[in-house]
C-alpha positions in Angstrom: -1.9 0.5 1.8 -3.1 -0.9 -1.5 -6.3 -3.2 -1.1 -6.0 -6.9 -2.8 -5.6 -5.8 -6.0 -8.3 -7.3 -8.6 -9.7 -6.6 -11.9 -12.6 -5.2 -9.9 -10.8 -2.6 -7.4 -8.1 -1.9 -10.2 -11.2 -1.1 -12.3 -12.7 0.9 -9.4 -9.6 3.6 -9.1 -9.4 3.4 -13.1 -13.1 4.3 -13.4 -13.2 7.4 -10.7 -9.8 8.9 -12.1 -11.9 8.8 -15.7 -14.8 10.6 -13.7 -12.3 13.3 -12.1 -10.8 13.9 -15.1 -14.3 14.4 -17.1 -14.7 17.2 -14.0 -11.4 18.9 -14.6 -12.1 19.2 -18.2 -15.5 21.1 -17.8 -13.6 23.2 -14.9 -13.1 25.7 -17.7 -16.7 26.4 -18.9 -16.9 27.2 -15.3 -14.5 29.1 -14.2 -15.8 31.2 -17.6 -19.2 31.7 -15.9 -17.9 32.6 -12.4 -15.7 35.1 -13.9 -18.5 36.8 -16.2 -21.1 36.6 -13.4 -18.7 38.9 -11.0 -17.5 41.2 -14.7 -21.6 41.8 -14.5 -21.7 42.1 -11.2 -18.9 45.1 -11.3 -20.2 47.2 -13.8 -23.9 46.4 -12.9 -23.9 46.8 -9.0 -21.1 49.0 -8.3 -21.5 51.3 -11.6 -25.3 51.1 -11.3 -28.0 50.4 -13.8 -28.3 53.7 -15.9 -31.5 53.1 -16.6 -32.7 53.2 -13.0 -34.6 56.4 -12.1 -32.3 58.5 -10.0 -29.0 57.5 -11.7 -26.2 59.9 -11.0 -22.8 58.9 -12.9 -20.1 58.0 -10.6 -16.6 58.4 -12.3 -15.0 56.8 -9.5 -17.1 54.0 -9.3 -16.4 53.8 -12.7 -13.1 53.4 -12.9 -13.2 50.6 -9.8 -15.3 48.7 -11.8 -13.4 49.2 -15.0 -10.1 48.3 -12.9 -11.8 45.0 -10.5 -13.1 43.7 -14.2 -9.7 44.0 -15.7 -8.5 42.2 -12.8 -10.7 39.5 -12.9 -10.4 38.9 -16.8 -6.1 39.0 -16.2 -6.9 35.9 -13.7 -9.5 34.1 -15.4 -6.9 33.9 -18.2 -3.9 32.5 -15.6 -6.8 29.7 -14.6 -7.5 28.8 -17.4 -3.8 28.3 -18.6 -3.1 26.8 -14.8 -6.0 24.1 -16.1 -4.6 23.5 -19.2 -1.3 22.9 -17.6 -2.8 20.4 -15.7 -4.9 18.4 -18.1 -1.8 18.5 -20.3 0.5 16.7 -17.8 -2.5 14.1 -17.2 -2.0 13.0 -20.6 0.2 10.7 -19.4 -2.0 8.9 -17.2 -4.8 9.1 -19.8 -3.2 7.2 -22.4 -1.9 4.5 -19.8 -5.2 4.0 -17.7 -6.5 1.1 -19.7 -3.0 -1.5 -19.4 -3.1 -2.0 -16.1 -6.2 -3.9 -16.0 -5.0 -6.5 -18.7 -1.9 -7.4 -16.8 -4.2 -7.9 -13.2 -6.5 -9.9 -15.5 -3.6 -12.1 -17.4 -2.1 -12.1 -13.6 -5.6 -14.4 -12.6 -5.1 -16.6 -15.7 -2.3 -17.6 -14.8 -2.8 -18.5 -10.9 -5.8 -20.4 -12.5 -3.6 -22.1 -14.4 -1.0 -23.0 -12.0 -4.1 -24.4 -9.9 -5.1 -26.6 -13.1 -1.2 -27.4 -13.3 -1.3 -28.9 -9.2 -4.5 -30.7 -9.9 -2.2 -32.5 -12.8 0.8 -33.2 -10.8 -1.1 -34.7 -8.2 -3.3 -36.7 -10.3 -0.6 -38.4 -12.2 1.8 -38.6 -8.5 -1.6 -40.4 -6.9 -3.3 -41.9 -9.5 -0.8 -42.6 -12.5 1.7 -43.2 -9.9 0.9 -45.3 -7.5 -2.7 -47.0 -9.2 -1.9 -47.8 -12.9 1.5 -49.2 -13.6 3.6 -52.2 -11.8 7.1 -54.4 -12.8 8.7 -53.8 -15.9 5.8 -51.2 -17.7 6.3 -49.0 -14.5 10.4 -49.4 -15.1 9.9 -48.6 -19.0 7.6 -45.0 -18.3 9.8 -44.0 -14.9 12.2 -41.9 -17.2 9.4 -40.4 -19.1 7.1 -40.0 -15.6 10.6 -37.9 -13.7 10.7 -35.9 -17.3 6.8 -35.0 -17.4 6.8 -34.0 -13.9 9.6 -32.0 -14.0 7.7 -30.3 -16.8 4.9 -29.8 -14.7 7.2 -28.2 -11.9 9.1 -26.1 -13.7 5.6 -24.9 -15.3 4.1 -24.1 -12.1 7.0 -22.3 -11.1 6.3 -20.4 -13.9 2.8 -19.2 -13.3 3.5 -18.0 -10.4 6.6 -16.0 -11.5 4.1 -14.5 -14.1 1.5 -13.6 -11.8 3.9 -12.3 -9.1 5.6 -9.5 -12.2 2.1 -9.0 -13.5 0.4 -8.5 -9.7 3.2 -5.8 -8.6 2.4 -3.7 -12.0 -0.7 -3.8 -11.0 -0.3 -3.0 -7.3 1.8 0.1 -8.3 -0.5 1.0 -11.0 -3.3 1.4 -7.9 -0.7 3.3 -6.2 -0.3 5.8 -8.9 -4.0 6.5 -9.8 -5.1 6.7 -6.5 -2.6 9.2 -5.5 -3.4 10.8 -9.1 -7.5 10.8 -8.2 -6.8 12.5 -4.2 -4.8 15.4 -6.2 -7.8 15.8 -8.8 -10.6 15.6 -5.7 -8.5 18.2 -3.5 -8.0 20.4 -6.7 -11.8 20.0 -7.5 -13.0 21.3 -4.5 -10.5 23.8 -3.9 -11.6 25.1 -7.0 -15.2 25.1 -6.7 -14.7 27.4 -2.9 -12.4 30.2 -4.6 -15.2 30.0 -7.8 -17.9 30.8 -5.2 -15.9 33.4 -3.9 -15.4 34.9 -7.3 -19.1 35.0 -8.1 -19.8 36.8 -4.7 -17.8 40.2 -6.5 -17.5 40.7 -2.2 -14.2 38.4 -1.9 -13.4 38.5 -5.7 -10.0 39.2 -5.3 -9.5 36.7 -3.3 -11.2 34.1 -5.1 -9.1 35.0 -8.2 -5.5 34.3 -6.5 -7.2 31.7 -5.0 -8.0 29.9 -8.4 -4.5 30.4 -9.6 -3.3 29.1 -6.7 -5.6 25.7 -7.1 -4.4 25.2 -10.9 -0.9 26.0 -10.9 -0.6 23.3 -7.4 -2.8 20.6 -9.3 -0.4 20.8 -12.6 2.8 21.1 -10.3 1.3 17.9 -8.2 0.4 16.5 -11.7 4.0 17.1 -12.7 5.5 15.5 -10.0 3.2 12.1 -10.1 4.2 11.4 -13.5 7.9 10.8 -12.0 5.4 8.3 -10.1 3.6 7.0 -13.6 7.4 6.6 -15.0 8.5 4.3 -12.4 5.2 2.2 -12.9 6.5 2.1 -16.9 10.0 1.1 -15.5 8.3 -2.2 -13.3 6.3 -3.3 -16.9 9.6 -3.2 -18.6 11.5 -4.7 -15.5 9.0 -7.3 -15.7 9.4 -8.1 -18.8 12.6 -9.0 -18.7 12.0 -11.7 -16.0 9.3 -13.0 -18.0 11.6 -13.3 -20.8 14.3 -15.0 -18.5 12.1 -17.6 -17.0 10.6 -18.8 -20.4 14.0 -19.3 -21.9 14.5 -22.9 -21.1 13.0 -23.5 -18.3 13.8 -26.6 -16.2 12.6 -29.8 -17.9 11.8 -28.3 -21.0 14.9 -28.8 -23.5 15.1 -26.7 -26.0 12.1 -24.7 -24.6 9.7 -27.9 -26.1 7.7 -30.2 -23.8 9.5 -33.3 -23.1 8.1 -36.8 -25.2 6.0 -39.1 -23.8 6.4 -42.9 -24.2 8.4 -45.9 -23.0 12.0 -45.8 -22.7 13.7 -48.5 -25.1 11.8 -51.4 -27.0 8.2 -51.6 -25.1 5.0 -52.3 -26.8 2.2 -50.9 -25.1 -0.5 -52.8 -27.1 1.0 -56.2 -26.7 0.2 -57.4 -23.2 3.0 -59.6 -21.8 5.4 -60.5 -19.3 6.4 -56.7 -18.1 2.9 -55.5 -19.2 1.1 -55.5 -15.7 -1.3 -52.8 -15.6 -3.8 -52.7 -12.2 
């Protein structure tokens, strides 16, 4: 379940996918040095060192070593490729990492705003209202008063309809990275045991089908999540569209311009009078 999502944790997820990605991208420099430590390790321990006193040629040992580093050289290619799979099908998520962050911060703008836009309405309702005008200069402003707060409403309304799109792109942006950085971590550390394995020579083989087995499941995985990333596209453009719907002439707003201000009919405000009975 995602966490209250702010610029902060959003940040967070955004910030430790970056890391695992840096990680993937160095996984080839060493799955290099595994694989050349256990090719040195083949020709140097099982073959021998010829120049070690006592060394008697072994043509079978030879041709083990000669077959166990052609092996290993075959798989280190198919991990590598497996890794470059993957990193390609994170481009994806690379290129769309930075978005969601704007959209959780322009979500908070606007909840600030609708809490500026209450603050209005109930200064006006209390204050304006009820405190400042009486007889005919209250009868006068009424018409504009309904039309400003309507305004006001149909504003706040708005806010929150803009916060609400821009808070579930956000939400399933957390989704999709943080399902993205458990894939990378588990593929990390899968990696790093069939590496060790490799560099042991004793379970090389199996470290090698191990390693192919770790890349070509982190780019299928990968694969599959960027159905994931697609649907998180679909909600900004989804989104957009209500946005767009809401904005177009919203209640009280005529045209899509704020209602005018002043008194209905002939009323001068600077000439104090009969109907002009401010408190």
């Amino acid at each position: 379940m995602a966490p209250t999502i702010t610029a902060e944790t959003l940040g967070s997820v955004l910030d430790e996918f970056a890391r695992k990605v840096e990680q993937v991208r160095n996984t080839p420099g060493d799955v290099d040095n595994a694989f050349d430590t256990a090719v040195a390790s083949a020709y140097g321990e099982e073959f021998g060192d010829p120049a070690s006193p006592g060394f008697v040629f072994d043509a079978g040992l030879a041709l083990a070593s000669s077959d166990l580093a052609t092996y290993l050289r075959h798989h280190q290619a198919e991990v590598k490729e497996g890794i470059r799979q993957l990193l390609e099908n994170l481009h994806g998520a690379i290129e769309s990492m930075r978005a969601p962050v704007a959209f959780v911060e322009t979500g908070e703008l606007w909840l600030s705003l609708r809490s500026t836009i209450q603050g209005a309405q109930n200064f006006e309702v209390i204050q304006a209202g009820l405190n400042s005008w009486q007889g005919l200069a209250a009868e006068k402003y009424a018409g504009t008063r309904q039309a400003q707060n309507a305004a006001l409403a149909s504003v706040e309304g708005l806010c929150s309809i803009l916060h609400d799109c821009m808070y579930a792109i956000a939400t399933a942006a957390w989704d999709f990275y943080s399902a993205v950085v458990e894939k990378l971590a588990s593929f990390l550390v899968k990696l790093a045991s069939a590496l060790a394995k490799i560099e042991s020579l004793v379970a090389a083989y199996q470290g090698a089908s191990d390693a192919i087995a770790a890349a070509k499941a982190a780019a299928n995985d990968m694969g599959e999540l960027s159905l994931k990333l697609g649907s998180v596209l679909m909600k900004e453009e989804d989104g957009t569209g209500v946005i767009d719907s809401a904005i177009d002439n919203p209640v009280g707003m005529l045209g899509n311009k704020w209602p005018p201000a002043g008194a209905g009919g002939k009323f001068d405000v600077n000439s104090a009078g009969e109907g002009w009975q401010p408190r």
